[in-house]
C-alpha positions in Angstrom: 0.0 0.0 0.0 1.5 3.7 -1.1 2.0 5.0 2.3 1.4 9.0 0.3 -2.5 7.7 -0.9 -4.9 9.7 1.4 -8.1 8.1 2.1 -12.2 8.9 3.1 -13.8 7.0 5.6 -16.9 7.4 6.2 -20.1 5.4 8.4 -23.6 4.7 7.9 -25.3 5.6 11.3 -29.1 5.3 11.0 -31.7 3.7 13.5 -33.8 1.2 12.2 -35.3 -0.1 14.5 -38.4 1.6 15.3 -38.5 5.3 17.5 -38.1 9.0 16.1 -35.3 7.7 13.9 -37.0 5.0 11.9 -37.2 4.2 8.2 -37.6 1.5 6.1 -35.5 -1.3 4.5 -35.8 0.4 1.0 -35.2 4.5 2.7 -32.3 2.7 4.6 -31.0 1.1 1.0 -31.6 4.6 -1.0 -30.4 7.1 2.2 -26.8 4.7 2.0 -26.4 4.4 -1.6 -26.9 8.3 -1.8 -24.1 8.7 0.8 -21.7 6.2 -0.9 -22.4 7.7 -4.3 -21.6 11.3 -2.3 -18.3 9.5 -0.9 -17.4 8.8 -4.5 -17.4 11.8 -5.6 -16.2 13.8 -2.7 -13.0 11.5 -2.8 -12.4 12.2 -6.5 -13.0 16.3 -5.6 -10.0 16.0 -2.9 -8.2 13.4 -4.7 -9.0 10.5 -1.8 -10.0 6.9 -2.1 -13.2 5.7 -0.2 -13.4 3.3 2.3 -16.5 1.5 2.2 -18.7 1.4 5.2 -20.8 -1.6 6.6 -24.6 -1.0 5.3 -28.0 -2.3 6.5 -28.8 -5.5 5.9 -32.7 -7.0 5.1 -34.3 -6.2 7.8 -36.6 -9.3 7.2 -33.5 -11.4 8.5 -32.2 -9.4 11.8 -32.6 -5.9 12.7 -29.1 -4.3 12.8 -27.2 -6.6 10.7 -24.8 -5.0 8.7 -23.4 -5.9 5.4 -20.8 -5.5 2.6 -22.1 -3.4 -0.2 -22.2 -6.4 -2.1 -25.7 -6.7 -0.2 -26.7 -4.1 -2.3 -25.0 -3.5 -5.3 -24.3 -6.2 -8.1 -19.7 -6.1 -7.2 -18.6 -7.1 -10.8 -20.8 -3.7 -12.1 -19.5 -1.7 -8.9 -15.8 -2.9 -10.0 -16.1 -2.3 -13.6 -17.1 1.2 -12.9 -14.9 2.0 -9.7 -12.3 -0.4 -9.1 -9.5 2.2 -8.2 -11.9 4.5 -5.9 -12.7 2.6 -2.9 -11.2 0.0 -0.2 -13.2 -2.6 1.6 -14.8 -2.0 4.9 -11.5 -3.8 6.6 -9.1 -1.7 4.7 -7.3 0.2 8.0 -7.5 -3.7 9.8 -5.5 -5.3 7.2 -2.1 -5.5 8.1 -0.7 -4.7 4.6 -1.3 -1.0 5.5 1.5 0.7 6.6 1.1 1.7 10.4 2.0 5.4 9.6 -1.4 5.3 7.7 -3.5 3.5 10.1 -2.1 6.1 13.0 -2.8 9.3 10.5 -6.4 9.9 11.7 -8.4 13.4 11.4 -10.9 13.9 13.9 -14.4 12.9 12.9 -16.1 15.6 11.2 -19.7 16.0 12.1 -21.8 17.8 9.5 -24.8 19.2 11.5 -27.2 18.4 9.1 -31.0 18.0 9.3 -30.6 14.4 9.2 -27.5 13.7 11.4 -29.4 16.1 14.0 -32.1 13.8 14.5 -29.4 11.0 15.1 -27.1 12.4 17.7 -27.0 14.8 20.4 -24.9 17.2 19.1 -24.4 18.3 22.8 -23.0 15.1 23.4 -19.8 15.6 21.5 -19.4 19.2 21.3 -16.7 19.0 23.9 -15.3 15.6 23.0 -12.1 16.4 21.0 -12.1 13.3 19.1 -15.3 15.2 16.9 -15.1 18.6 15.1 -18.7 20.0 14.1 -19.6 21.8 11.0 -22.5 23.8 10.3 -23.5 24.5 6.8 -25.3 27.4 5.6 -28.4 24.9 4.8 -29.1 21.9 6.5 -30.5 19.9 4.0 -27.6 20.1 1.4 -24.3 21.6 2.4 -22.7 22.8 -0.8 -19.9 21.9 -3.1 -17.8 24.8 -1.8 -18.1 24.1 2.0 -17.1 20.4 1.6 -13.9 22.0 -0.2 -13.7 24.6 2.5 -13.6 22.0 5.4 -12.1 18.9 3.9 -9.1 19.8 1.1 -6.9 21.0 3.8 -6.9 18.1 6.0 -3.4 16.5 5.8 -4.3 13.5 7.8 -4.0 10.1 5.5 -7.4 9.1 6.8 -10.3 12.3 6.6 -13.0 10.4 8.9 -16.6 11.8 8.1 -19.0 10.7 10.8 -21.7 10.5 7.8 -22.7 11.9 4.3 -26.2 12.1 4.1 -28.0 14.9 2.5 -24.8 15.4 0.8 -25.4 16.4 -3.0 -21.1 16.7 -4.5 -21.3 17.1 -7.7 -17.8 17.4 -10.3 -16.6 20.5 -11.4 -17.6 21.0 -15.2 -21.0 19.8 -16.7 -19.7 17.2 -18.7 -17.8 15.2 -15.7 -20.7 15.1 -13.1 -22.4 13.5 -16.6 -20.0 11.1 -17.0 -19.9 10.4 -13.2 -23.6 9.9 -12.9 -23.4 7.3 -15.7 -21.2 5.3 -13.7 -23.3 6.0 -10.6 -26.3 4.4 -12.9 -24.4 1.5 -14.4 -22.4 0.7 -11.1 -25.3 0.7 -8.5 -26.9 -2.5 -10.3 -29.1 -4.2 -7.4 -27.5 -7.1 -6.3 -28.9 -10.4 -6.8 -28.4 -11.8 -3.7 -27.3 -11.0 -0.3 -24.5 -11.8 2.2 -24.7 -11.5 5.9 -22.1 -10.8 8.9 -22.5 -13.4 11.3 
């Protein structure tokens, strides 16, 4: 592993099982495939690779079992279109990575969103040092130019986003947010069967 690559880590923290927080199997399956398509693209704005999160599993099996993507998505299509973009969920665990990599860590970066609101206390972490908040002008969609503003200069190797949800990135230039959409549309097949953690 180049120990110079910088990396985007990011989680899917949603309740699912029942309360103020709750949303379906299919809402859980769009809300997380929305964030990982804004991961994509935010790592090719700062020039980062993705590593993947665990996602929601079928809720008709378990509630709170979490999956690889290829729960979701159809891999070969996800490959085809972004092989060199993302690591696996236990990227940071595998030994290959150097440990200067593993130990370069930002803080978590908590975008107060409308959504990430109603999952945490923000008053709960405002004075724990390990999270640094961020307020965008809107809560529904932070913009292009504040993700820039708050995550290009982060020199850590690992940028840790607590989660990207009502993210909308889009590329610089018509014509390569296109071209990125198309491989959002051909690379998010539905997968045709699903694996579970045990």
């Amino acid at each position: 592993t180049n120990t110079s690559a910088k990396y985007l880590i990011y989680d899917n923290h949603i309740c699912i099982t029942g309360g103020q927080n709750y949303y379906s199997e299919h809402e859980v399956s769009k809300l997380e495939l929305d964030a990982l398509e804004n991961a994509l693209a935010l790592g090719q704005l700062l020039q980062r690779i993705v590593i993947l999160p665990a996602f929601h599993c079928d809720r008709s099996r378990k509630l709170d079992d979490l999956c690889p993507l290829n729960a979701l998505v159809r891999i070969s299509d996800f490959d085809r279109e972004f092989k060199d973009l993302y690591r696996e969920h236990t990227f940071l665990s595998n030994p290959l990575v150097p440990s200067e990599v593993k130990r370069s860590q930002s803080q978590i970066h908590f975008v107060a969103t409308h959504m990430t609101l109603r999952m945490i206390d923000i008053d709960s972490i405002s004075s724990n040092k390990e999270y640094k908040i961020l307020h965008p002008r809107e809560e529904h969609n932070p913009s292009n130019e504040e993700a820039l503003k708050w995550f290009y200069s982060v020199e850590e190797s690992v940028l840790r986003i607590h989660s990207l949800y009502d993210f909308r990135i889009e590329l610089p230039g018509g014509r390569n947010d296109h071209h990125f959409r198309e491989k959002v549309k051909l690379g998010f097949s539905s997968a045709v069967y699903r694996q579970y953690r045990t």
